[in-house]
N, C-alpha and C positions, 0 to 999 in steps of 0.2 A: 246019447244021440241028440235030448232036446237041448244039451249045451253047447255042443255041436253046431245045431240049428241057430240057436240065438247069439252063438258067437258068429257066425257066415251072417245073420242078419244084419248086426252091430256093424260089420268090416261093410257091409254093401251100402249102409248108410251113412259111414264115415265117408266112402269111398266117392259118393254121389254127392255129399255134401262139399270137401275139395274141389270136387269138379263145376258144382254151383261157383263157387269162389273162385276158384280160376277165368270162370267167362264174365263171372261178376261185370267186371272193367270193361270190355268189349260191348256186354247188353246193355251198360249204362252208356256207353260211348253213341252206339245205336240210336238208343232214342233219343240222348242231347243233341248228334249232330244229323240224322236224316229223322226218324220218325216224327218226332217236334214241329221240324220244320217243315216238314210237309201236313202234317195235320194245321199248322198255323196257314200254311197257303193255302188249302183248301179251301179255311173260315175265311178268310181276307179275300179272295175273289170274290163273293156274294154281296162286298160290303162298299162305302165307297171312304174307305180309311184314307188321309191322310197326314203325310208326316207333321206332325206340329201340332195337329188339331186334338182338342178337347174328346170328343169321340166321333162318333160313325154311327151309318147306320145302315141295318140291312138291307140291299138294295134288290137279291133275286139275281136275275139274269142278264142284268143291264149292262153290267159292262163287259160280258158276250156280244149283248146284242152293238156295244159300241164300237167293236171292231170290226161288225159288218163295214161300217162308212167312215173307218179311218184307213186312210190312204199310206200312212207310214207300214201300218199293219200287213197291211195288204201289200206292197212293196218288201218288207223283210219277208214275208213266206214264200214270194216267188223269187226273189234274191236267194234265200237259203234251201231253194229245190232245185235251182237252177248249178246254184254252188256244188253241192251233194250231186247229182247225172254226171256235171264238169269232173268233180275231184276223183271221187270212189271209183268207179272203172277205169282211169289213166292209171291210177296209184295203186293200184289190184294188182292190173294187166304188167306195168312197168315192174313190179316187186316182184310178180312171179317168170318174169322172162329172165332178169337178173337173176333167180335166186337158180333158178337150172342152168343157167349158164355159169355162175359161180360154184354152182355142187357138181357141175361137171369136169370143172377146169382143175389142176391137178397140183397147182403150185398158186398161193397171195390170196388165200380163203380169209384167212383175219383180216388180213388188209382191206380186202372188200367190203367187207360185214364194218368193221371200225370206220370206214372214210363213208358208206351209205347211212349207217346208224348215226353219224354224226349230227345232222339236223334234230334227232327228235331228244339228246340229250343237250343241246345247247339253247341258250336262253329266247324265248320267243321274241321279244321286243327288243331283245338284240340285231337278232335276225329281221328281223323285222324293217330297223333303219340300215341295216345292212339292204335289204332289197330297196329302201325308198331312195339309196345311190342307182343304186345300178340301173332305175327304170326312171330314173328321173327325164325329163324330156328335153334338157339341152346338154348337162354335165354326165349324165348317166352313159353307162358304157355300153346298154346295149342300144340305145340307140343310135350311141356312134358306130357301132359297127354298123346297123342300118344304113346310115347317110354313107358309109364307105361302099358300099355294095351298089347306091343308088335307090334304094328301099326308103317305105315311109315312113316315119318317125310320128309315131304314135304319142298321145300323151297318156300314157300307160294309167297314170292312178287319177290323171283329172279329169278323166273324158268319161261320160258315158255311157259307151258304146264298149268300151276298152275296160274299167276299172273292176267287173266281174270275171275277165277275165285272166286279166294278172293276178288277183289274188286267188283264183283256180288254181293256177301256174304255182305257185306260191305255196297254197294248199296239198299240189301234188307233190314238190316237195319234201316237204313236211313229213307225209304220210308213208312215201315210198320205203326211208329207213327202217319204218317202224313194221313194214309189214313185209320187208325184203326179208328180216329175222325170222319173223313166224314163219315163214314159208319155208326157211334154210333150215327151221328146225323139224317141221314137218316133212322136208325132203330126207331129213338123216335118219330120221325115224323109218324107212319104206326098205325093207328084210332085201338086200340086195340079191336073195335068192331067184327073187319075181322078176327079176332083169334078164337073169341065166334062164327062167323056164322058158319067158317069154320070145327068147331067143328060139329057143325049142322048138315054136310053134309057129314061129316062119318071121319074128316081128327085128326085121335086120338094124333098118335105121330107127335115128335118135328119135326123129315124129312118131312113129308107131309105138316105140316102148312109152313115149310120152302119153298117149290115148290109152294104151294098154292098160298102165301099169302107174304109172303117177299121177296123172289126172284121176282114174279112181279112190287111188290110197291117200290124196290129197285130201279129199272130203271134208271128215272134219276139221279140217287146218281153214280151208276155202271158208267154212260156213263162217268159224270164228273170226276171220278176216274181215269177212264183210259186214257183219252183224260191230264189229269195232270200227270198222272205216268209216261206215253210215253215223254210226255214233258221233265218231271223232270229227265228221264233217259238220254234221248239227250245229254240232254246240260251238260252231269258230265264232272267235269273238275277237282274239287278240291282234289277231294283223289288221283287223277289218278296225277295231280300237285306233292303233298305232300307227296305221299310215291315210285312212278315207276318215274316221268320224263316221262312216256311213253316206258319206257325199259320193260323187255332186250328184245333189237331186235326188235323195234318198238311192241310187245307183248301187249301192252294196249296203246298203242298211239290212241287217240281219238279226233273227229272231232274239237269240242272246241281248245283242245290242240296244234292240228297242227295249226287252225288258229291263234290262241296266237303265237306260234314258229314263225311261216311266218311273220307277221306283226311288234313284236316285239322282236325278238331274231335276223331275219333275214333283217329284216325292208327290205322285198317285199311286201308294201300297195297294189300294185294292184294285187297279187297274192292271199292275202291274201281276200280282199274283192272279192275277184272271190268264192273260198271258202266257205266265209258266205254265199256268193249269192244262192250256192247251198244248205247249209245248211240249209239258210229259205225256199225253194222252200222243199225240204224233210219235215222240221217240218208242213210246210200249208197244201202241200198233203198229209202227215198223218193222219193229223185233220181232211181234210175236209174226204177222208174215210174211216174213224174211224165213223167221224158222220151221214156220208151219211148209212152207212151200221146197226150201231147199233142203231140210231135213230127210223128207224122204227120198230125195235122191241122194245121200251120203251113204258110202259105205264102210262100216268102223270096223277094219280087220282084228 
């Protein structure tokens, strides 16, 4: 029996030791590429580090407090809330109108899902000068159809009035592919039985079984959704890169972007990671209530 025991010992610790070794790669991965680096952001916010220079030195809270009366700053966070309201609810609401009308429709379900999912697998800065045709203000085609109709001809990415809200447009986009999927996958997921009971119970047309019966089983599809759209709206950088710079007049200059300029334009690393520091503390607090508040109304069949 105790050979027994110390042979089951032996096997449990051979066993656990494998498994050490197996994640090995992964825990190492971990901390070379997020935990490092976020412990290195942490230090460098406090400090007033710059690229080139000899050393630094501990500076406290200063360049906190330097974003109170920087004007760039304060322009990319209302830029990037403004973007995030514009983008996240078009690109929610559009993905989930398509995705019922495509799960309901009976023939070209691939087709749909491949020509909508097409944006978020093709290259951004592609795309990118792809739209800086189309909206351009004399050559561009959508404003010639404007001047055909009699309509005003904006100057979509120069103006700013205008260039927050093209790259909303741009943004929805973007976004609509990506979340037309999770929805389509969430609708195939929902027991076709609850269609049949709810017929049952008096619920004839397609609205009704929709309130009934997919909007609840939706749940946690919706939460996921939104908690990655809010995400994925944050952090745009690349079109806002690729066709404004953040012009005119700091006009779409966005949080990403300022931090990119500070760090590597202006090479102030501790400014810069002061910045991020704020920028993760917004994305966490969003999440957490985002999930604190929608969570309890989800229901996980």
């Amino acid at each position: 029996m105790s050979g027994t025991r110390s042979l089951g010992g032996r096997r449990m610790r051979s066993d656990a030791g494998i498994a050490w070794l197996l994640t090995l790669p992964a825990i190492l991965a971990y901390l070379a590429m997020i935990l490092l680096p976020l412990l290195a952001v942490l230090a460098l916010a406090f400090t007033d580090y710059e690229f080139g220079a000899r050393g630094f030195r501990w500076i406290g809270l200063a360049n906190f407090a330097d974003m109170l009366s920087d004007r760039t700053f304060a322009a990319s966070i209302r830029n990037t809330v403004v973007y995030c309201l514009f983008v996240a609810p078009l690109s929610i609401g559009i993905a989930l109108a398509l995705a019922v009308l495509i799960e309901a429709g009976a023939r070209g379900r691939a087709f749909y899902r491949a020509v909508f999912f097409l944006p978020v697998v093709s290259l951004t800065v592609a795309m990118a000068t792809a739209w800086q045709y189309l909206l351009h203000p004399s050559i561009g085609p959508v404003n010639a159809l404007l001047r055909m109709v009699g309509a005003g001809t904006p100057n979509w990415l120069g103006s700013s009035d205008w260039v927050i809200v093209s790259l909303g447009f741009i943004g929805v986009w973007e976004n609509v592919g990506f979340n037309l999927v999770l929805f389509l996958a969430g609708l195939t997921a929902i027991p076709r039985e609850l269609y049949a009971a709810s017929e049952i119970d008096g619920a004839r047309s397609g609205w009704s079984k929709f309130w009934l019966v997919t909007w609840p089983m939706l749940g946690p599809t919706m939460l996921f959704v939104i908690i990655i759209t809010m995400t994925r709206s944050i952090r745009v950088f690349d079109t806002v890169q690729t066709l404004t710079q953040g012009g005119p007049n700091n006009a779409s200059e966005v949080l990403l972007r300022t931090i990119y300029q500070e760090g590597f334009h202006y090479f102030k690393f501790g400014y810069s990671a002061a910045i991020t520091l704020v920028f993760l503390v917004i994305v966490l607090g969003l999440m957490l209530v985002q999930t604190r508040l929608i969570d309890r109304r989800v229901h996980y069949g």
